[in-house]
C-alpha positions as CSV (number, residue, x, y, z in Angstrom):
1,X,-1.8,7.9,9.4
2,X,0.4,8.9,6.3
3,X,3.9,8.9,7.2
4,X,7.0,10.5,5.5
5,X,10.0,8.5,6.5
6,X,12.9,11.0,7.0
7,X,16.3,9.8,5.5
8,X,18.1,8.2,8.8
9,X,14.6,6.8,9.4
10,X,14.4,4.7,7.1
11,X,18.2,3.7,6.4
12,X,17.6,2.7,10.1
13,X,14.8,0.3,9.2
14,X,16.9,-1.2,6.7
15,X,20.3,-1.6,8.8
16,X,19.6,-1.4,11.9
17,X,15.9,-1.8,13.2
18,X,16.8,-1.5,16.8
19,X,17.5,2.4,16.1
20,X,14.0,3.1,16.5
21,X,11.9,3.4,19.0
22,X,9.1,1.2,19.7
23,X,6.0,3.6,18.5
24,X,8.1,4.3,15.6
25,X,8.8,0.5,14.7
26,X,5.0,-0.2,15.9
27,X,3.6,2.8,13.5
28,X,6.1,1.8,10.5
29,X,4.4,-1.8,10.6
30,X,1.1,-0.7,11.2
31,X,-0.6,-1.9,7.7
32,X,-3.1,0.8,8.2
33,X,-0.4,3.6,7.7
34,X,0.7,4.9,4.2
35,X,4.3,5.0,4.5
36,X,6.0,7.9,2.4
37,X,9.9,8.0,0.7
38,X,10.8,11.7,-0.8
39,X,13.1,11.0,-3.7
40,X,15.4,13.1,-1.8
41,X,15.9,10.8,0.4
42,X,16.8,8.5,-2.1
43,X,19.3,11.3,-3.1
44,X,20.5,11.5,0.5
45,X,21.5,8.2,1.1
46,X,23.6,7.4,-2.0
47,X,25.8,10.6,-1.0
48,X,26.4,8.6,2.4
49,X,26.8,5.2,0.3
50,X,28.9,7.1,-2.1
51,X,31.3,8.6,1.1
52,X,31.7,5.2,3.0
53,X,29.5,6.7,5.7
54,X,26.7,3.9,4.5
55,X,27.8,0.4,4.1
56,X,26.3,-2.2,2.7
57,X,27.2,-5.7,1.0
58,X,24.9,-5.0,-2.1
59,X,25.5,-2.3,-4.3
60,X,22.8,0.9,-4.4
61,X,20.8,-0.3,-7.0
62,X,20.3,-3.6,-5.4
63,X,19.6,-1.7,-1.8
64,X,16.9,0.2,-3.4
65,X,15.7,-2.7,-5.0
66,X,15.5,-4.8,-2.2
67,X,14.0,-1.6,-0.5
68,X,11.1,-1.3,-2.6
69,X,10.2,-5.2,-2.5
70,X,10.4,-5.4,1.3
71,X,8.0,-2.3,2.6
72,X,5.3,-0.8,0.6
73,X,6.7,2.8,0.2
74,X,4.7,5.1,-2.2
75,X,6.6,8.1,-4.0
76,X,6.5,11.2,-1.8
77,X,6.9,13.2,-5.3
78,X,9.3,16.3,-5.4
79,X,6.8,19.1,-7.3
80,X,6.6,22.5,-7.5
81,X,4.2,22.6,-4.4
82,X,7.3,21.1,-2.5
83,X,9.8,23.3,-4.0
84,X,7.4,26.5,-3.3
85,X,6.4,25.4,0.5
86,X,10.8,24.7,0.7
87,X,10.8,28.5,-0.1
88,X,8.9,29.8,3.0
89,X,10.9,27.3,5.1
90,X,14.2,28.5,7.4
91,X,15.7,26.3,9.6
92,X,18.4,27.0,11.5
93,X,21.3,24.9,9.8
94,X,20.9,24.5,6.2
95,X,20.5,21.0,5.0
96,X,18.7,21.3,2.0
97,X,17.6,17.7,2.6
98,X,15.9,18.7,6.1
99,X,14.0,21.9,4.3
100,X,13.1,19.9,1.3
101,X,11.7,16.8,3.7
102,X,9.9,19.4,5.3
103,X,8.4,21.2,3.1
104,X,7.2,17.6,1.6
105,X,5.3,16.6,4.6
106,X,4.5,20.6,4.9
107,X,2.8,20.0,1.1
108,X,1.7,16.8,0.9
109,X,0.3,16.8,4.3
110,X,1.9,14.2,6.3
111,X,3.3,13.1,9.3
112,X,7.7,13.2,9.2
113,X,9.0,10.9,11.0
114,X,12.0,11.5,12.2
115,X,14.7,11.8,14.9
116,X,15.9,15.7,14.6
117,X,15.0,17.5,17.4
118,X,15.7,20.5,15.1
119,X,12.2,19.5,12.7
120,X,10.6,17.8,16.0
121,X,10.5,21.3,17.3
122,X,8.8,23.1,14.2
123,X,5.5,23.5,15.4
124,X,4.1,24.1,12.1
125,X,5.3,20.7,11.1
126,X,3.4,17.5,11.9
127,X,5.9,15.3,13.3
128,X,6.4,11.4,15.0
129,X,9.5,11.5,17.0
130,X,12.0,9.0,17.3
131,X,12.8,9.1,21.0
């Protein structure tokens, strides 16, 4: 399976493991899956680090690094196939993170993984649900 790791997803693998369900923590570690990270994400996170809302002992850089060296993550690129499949997309709150993640998986065709009801429920949108 080719996953896209939505944002809290994979902070959550980072900090706190235990956030995730089981078949989330089981497909994560399943060396048979190609795990995906959207830039945006990236993006996302370092406005919560930047707010308080994340924190961690190391500074961002050293985060990602760490990140990087710990779980083979390949680049979920953000292209103008994303940024065209993000134009058909309305969801109803705006997060520009949530539509671009979406239109990602949407593009790129894979699987988001994630704990928002409000993308579990798009049923044009492969999802794996955190529950």
């Amino acid at each position: 399976m080719r996953l896209l790791l939505d944002t809290h997803v994979w902070v959550w693998s980072l900090e706190g493991p235990e956030k995730l369900s089981h078949k989330v923590r089981r497909a994560i570690g399943n060396p048979a899956n190609e795990l995906y990270l959207s830039p945006i994400s990236i993006w996302e996170a370092h406005q919560l680090y930047r707010r308080g809302r994340l924190r961690w002992k190391q500074s961002f850089q050293e985060l990602i690094d760490q990140a990087f060296a710990l779980a083979p993550l390949r680049e979920a690129p953000f292209n103008f196939a994303v940024a065209r499949e993000a134009s058909r997309i309305h969801l109803p709150h705006s997060d520009p993170g949530d539509v671009f993640l979406a239109a990602t998986a949407s593009a790129l065709d894979l699987t988001l993984v994630t704990a928002d009801e409000q993308l579990i429920g798009c049923s044009w949108l492969k999802t794996l649900a955190n529950r």
